[in-house]
KOLLUMLUM-235463 format. One record per atom (N, C-alpha, C, O): residue number from 1; residue in three letters; atom name; x, y, z. Coordinates in nm, 3 decimals. Layout:
<tikes>
{tike NUM,ala,CA,{X,Y,Z}} ...
</tikes>
This chain:
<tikes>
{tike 1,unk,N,{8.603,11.375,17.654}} {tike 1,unk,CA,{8.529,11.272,17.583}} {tike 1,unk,C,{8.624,11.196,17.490}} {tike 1,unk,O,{8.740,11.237,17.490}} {tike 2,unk,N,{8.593,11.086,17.405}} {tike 2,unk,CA,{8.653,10.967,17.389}} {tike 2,unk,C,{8.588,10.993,17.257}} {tike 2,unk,O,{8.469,11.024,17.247}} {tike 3,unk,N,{8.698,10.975,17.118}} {tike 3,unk,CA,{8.548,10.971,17.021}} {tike 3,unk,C,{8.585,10.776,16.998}} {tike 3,unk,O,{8.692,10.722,16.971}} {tike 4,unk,N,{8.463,10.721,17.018}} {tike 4,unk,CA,{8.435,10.575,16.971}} {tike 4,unk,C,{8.429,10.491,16.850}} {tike 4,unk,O,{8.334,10.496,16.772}} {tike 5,unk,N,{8.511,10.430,16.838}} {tike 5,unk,CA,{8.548,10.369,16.665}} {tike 5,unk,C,{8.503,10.284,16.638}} {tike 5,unk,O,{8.438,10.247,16.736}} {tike 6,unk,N,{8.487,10.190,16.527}} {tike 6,unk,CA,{8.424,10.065,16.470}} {tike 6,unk,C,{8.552,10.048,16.332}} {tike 6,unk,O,{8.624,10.137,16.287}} {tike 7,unk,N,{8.545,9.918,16.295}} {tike 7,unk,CA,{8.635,9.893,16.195}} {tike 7,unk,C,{8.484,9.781,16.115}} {tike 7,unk,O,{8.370,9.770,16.157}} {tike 8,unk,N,{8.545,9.721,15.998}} {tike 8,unk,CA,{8.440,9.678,15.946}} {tike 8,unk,C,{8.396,9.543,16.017}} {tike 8,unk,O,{8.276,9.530,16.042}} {tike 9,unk,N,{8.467,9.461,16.046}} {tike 9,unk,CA,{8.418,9.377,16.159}} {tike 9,unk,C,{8.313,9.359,16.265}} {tike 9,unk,O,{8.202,9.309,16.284}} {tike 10,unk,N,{8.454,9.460,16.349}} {tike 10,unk,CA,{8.321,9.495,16.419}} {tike 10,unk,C,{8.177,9.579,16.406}} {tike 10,unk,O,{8.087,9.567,16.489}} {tike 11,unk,N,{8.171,9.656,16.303}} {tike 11,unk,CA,{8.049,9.699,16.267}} {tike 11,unk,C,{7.983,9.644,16.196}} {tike 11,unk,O,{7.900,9.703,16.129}} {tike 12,unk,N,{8.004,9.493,16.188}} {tike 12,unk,CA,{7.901,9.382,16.086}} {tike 12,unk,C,{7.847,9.340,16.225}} {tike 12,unk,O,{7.725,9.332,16.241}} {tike 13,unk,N,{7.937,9.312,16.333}} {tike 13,unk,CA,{7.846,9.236,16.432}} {tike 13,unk,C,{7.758,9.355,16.499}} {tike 13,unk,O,{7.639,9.337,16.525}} {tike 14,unk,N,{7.812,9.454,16.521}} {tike 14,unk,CA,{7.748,9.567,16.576}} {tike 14,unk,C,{7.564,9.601,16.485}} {tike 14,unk,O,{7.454,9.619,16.535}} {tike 15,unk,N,{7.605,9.596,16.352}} {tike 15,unk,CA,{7.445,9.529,16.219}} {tike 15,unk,C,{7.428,9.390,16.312}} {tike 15,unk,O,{7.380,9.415,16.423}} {tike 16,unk,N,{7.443,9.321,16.300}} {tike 16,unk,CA,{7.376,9.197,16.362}} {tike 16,unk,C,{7.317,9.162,16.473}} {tike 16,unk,O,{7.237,9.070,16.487}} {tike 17,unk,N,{7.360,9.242,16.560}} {tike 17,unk,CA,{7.288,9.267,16.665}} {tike 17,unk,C,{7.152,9.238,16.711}} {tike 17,unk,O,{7.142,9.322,16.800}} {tike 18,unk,N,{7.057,9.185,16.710}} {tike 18,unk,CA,{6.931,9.152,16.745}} {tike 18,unk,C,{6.839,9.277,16.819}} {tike 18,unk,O,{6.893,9.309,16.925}} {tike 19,unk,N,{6.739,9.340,16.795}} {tike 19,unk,CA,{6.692,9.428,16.849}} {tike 19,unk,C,{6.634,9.518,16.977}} {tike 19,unk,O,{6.594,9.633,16.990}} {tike 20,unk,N,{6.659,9.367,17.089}} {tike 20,unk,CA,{6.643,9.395,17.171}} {tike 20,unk,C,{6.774,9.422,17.231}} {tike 20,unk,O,{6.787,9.420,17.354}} {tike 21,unk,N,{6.878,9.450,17.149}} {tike 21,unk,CA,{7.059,9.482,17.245}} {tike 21,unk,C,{7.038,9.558,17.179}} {tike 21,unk,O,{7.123,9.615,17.247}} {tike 22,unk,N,{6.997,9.654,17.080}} {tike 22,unk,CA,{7.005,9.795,17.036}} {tike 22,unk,C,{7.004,9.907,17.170}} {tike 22,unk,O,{7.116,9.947,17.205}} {tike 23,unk,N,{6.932,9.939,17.215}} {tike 23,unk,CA,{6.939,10.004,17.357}} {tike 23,unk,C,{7.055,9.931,17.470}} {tike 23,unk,O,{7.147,10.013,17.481}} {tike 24,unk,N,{7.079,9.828,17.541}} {tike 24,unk,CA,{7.199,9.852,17.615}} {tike 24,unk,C,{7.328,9.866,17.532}} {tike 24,unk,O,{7.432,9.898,17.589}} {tike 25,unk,N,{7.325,9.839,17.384}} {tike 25,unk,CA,{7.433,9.858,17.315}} {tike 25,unk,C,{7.462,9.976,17.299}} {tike 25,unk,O,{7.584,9.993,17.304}} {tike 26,unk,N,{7.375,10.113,17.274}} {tike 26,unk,CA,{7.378,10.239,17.284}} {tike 26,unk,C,{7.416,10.268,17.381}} {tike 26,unk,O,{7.530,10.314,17.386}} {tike 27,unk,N,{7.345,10.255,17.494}} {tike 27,unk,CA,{7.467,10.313,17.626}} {tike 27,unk,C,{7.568,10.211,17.676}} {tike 27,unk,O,{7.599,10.243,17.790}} {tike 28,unk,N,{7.604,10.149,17.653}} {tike 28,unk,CA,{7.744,10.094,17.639}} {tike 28,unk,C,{7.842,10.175,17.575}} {tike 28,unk,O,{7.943,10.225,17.625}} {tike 29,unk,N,{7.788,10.183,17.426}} {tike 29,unk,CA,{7.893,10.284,17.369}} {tike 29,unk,C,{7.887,10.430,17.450}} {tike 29,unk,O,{7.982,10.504,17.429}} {tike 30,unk,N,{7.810,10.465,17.518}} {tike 30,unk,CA,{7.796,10.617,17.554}} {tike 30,unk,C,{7.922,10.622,17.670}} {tike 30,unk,O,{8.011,10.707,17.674}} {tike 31,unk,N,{7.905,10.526,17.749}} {tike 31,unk,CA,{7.987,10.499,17.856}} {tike 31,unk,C,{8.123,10.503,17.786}} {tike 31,unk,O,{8.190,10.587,17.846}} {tike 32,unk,N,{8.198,10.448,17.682}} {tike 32,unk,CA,{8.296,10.437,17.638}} {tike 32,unk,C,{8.327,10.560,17.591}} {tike 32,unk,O,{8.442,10.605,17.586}} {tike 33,unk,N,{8.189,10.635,17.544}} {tike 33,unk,CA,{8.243,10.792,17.551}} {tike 33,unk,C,{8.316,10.828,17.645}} {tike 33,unk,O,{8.430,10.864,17.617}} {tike 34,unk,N,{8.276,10.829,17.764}} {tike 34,unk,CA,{8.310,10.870,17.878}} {tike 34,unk,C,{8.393,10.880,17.994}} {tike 34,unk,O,{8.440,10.971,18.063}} {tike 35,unk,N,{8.393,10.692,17.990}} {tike 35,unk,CA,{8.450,10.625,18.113}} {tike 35,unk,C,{8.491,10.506,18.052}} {tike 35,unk,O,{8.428,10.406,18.086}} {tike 36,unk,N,{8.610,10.487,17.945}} {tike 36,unk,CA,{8.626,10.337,17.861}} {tike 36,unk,C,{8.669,10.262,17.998}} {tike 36,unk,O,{8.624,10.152,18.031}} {tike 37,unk,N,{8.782,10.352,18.088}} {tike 37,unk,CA,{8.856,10.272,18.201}} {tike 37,unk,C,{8.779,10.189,18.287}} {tike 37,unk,O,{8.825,10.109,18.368}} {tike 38,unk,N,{8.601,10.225,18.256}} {tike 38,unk,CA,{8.571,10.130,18.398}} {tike 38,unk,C,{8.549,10.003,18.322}} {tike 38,unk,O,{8.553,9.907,18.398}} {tike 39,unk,N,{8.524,9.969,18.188}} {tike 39,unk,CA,{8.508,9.823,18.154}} {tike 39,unk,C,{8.656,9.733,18.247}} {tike 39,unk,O,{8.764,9.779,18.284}} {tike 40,unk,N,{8.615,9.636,18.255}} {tike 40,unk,CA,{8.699,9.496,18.302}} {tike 40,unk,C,{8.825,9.482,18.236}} {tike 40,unk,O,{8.814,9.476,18.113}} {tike 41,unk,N,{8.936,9.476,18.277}} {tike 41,unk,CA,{9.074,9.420,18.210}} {tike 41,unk,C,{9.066,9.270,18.138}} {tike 41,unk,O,{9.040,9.159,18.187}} {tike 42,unk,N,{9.107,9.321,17.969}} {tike 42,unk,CA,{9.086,9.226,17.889}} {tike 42,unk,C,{9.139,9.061,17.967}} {tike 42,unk,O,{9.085,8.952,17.981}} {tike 43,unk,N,{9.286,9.128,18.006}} {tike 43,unk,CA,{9.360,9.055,18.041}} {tike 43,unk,C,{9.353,9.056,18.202}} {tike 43,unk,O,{9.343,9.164,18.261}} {tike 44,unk,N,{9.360,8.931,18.273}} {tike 44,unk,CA,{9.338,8.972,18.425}} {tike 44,unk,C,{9.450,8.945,18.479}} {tike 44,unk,O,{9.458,8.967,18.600}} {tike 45,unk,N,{9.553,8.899,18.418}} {tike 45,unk,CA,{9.683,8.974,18.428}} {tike 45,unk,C,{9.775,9.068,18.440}} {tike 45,unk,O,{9.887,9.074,18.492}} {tike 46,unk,N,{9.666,9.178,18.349}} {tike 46,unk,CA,{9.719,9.260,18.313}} {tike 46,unk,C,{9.605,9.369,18.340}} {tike 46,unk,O,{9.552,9.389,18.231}} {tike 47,unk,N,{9.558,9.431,18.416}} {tike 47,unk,CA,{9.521,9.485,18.511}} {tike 47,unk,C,{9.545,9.607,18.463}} {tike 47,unk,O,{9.445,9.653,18.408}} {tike 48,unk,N,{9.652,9.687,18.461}} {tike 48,unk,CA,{9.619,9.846,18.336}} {tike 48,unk,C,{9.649,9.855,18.237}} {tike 48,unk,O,{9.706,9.943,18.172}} {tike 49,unk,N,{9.594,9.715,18.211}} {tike 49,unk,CA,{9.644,9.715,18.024}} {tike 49,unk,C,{9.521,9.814,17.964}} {tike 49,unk,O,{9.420,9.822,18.035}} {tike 50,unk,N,{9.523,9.887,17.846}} {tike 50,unk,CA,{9.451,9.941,17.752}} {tike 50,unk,C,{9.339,9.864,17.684}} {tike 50,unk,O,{9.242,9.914,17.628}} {tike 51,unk,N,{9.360,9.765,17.695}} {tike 51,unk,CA,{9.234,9.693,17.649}} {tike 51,unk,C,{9.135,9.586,17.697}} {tike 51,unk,O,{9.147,9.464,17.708}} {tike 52,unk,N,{9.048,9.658,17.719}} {tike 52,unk,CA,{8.915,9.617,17.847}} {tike 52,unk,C,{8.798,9.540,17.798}} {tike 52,unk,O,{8.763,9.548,17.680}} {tike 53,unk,N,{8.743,9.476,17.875}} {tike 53,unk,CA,{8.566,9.477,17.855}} {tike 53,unk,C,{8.488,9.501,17.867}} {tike 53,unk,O,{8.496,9.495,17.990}} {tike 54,unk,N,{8.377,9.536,17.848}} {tike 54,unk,CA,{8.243,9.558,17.896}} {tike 54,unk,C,{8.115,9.521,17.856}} {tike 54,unk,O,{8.062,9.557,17.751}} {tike 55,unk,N,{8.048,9.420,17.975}} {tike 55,unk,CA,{7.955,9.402,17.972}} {tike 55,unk,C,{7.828,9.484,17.943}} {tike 55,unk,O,{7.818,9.595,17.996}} {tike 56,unk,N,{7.735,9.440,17.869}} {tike 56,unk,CA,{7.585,9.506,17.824}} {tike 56,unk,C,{7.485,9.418,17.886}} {tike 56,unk,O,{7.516,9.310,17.936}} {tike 57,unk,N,{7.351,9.470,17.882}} {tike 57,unk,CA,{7.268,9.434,17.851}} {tike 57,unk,C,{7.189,9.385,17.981}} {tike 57,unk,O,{7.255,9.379,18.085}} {tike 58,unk,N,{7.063,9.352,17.983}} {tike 58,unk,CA,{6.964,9.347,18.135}} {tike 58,unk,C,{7.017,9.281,18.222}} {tike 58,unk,O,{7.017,9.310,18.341}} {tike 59,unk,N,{7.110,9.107,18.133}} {tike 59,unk,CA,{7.117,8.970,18.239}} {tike 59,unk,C,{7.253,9.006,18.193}} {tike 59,unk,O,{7.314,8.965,18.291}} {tike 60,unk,N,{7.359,9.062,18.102}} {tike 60,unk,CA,{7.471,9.090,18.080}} {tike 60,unk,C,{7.477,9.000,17.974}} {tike 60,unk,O,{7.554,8.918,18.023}} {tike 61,unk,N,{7.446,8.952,17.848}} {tike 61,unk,CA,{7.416,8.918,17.793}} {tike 61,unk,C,{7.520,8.936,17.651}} {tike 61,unk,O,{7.540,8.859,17.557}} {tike 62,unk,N,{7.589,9.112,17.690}} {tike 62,unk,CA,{7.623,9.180,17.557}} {tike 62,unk,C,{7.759,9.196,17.611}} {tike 62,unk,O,{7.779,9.218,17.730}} {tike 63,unk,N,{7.838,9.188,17.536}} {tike 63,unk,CA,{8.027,9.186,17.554}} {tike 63,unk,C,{8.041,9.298,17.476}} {tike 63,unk,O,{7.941,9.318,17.408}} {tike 64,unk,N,{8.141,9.390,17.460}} {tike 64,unk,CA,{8.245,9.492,17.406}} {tike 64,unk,C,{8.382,9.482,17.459}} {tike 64,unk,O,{8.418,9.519,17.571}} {tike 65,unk,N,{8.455,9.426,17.366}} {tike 65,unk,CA,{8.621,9.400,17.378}} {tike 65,unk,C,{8.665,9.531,17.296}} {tike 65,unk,O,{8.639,9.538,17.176}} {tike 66,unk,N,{8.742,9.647,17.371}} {tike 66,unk,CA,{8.809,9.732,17.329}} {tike 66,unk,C,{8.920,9.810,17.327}} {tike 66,unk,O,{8.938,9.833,17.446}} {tike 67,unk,N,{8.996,9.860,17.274}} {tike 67,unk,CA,{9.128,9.921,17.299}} {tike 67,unk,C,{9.120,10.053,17.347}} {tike 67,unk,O,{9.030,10.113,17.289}} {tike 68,unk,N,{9.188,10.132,17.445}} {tike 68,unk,CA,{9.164,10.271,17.460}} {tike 68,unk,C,{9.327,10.319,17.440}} {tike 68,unk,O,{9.432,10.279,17.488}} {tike 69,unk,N,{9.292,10.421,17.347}} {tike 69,unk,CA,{9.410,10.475,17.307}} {tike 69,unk,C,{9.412,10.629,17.324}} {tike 69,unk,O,{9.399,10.717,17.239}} {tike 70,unk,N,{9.440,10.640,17.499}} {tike 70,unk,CA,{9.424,10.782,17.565}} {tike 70,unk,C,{9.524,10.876,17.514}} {tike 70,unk,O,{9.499,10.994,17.538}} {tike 71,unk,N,{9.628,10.853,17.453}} {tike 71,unk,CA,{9.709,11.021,17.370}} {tike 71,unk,C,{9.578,11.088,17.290}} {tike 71,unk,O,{9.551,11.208,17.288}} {tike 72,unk,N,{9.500,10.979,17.223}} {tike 72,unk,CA,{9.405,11.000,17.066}} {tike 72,unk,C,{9.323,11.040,17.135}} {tike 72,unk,O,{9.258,11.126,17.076}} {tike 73,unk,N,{9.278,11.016,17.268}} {tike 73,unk,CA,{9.101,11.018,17.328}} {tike 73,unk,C,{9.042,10.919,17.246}} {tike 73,unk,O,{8.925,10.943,17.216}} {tike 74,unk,N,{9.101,10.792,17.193}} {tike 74,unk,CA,{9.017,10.742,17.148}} {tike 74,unk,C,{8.984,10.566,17.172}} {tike 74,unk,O,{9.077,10.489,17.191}} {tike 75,unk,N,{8.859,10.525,17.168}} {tike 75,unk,CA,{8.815,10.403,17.203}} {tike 75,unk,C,{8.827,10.305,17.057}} {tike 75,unk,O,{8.746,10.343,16.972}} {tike 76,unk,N,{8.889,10.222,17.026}} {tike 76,unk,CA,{8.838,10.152,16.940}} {tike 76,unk,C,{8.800,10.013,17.012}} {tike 76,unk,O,{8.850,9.943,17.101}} {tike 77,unk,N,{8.677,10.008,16.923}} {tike 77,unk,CA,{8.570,9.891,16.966}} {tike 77,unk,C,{8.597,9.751,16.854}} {tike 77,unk,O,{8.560,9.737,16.737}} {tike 78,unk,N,{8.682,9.653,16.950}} {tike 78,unk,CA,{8.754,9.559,16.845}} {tike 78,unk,C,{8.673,9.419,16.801}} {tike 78,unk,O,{8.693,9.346,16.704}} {tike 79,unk,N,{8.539,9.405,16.946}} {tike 79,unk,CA,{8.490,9.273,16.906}} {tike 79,unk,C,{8.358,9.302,16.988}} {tike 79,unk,O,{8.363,9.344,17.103}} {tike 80,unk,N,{8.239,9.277,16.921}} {tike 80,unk,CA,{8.073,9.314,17.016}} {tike 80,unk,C,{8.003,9.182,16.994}} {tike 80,unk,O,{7.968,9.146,16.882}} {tike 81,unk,N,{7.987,9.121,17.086}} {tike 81,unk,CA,{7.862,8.961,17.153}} {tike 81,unk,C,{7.816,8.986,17.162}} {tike 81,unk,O,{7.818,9.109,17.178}} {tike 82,unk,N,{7.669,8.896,17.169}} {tike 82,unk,CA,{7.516,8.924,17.229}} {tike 82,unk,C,{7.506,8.759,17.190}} {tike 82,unk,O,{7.506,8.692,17.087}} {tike 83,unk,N,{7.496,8.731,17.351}} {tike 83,unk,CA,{7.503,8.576,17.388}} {tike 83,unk,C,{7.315,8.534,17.382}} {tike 83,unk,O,{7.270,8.592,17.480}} {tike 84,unk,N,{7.234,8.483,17.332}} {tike 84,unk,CA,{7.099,8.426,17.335}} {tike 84,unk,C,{7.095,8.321,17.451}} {tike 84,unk,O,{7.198,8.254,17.444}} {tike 85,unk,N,{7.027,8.287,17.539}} {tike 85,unk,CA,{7.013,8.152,17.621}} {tike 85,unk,C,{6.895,8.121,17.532}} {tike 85,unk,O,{6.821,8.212,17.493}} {tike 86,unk,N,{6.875,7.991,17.497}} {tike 86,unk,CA,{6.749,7.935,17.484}} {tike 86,unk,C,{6.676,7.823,17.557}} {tike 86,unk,O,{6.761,7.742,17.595}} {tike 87,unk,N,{6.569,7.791,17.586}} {tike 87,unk,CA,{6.514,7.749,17.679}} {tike 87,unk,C,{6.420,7.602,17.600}} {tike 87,unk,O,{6.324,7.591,17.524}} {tike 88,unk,N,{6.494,7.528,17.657}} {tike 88,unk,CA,{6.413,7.373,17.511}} {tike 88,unk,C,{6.304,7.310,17.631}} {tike 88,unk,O,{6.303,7.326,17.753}} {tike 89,unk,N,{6.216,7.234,17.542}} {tike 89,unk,CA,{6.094,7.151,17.625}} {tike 89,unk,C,{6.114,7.075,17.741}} {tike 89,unk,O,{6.016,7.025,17.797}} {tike 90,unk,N,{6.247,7.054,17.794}} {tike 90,unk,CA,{6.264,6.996,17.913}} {tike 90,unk,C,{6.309,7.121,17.997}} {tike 90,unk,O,{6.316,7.118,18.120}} {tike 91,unk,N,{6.335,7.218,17.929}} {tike 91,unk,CA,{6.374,7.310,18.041}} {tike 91,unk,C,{6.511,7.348,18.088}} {tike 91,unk,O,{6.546,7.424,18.179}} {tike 92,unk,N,{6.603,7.252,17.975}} {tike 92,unk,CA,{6.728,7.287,17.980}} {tike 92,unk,C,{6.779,7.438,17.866}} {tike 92,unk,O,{6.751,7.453,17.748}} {tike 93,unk,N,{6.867,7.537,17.964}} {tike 93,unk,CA,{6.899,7.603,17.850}} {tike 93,unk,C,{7.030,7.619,17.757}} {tike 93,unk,O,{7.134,7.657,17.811}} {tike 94,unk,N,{7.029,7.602,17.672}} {tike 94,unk,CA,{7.168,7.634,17.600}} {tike 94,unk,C,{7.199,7.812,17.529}} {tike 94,unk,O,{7.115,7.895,17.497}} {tike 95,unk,N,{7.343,7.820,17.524}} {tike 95,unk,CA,{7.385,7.949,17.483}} {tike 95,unk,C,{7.342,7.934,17.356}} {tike 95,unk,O,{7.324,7.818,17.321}} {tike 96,unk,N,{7.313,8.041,17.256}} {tike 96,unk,CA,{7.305,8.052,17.113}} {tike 96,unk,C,{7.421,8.126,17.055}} {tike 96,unk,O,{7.428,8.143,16.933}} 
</tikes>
């Protein structure tokens, strides 16, 4: 197991979070317990670089940019999104 970190940053956005990403945000982090390697290469360049992404959430909605620092077993979690679409009277939607 991986123990999973927060710095103050990222644990302001991780508080900000909106309530309905509380649950895929929880197992997101669980996964990073587990399996940080299967998030996405930060860099797609760089392909076994240490620091990955991973998508959250029903429509994927929720980002986690993180470092894995396997001597430590440990994940630090450097940047957490939660993208809103909104949906206006014509029916166009924009990101929030």
């Amino acid at each position: 197991m991986y123990r999973v970190t927060t710095d103050d940053q990222s644990q302001q956005q991780v508080y900000a979070l909106p309530a309905e990403a509380l649950a895929p945000f929880a197992e997101a982090r669980a996964t990073l317990e587990v399996a940080p390697w299967n998030g996405a290469p930060y860099h797609k360049h760089k392909p076994d670089s240490p620091m990955r992404a991973l998508t959250f959430g029903p429509t994927g909605q929720g980002d986690v940019v993180y470092l894995i620092l396997d001597d430590y077993r440990r994940v630090d979690i450097l940047v957490v999104v939660w993208v809103e679409v909104m949906v206006n009277m014509e029916g166009e939607s924009r990101k929030r």
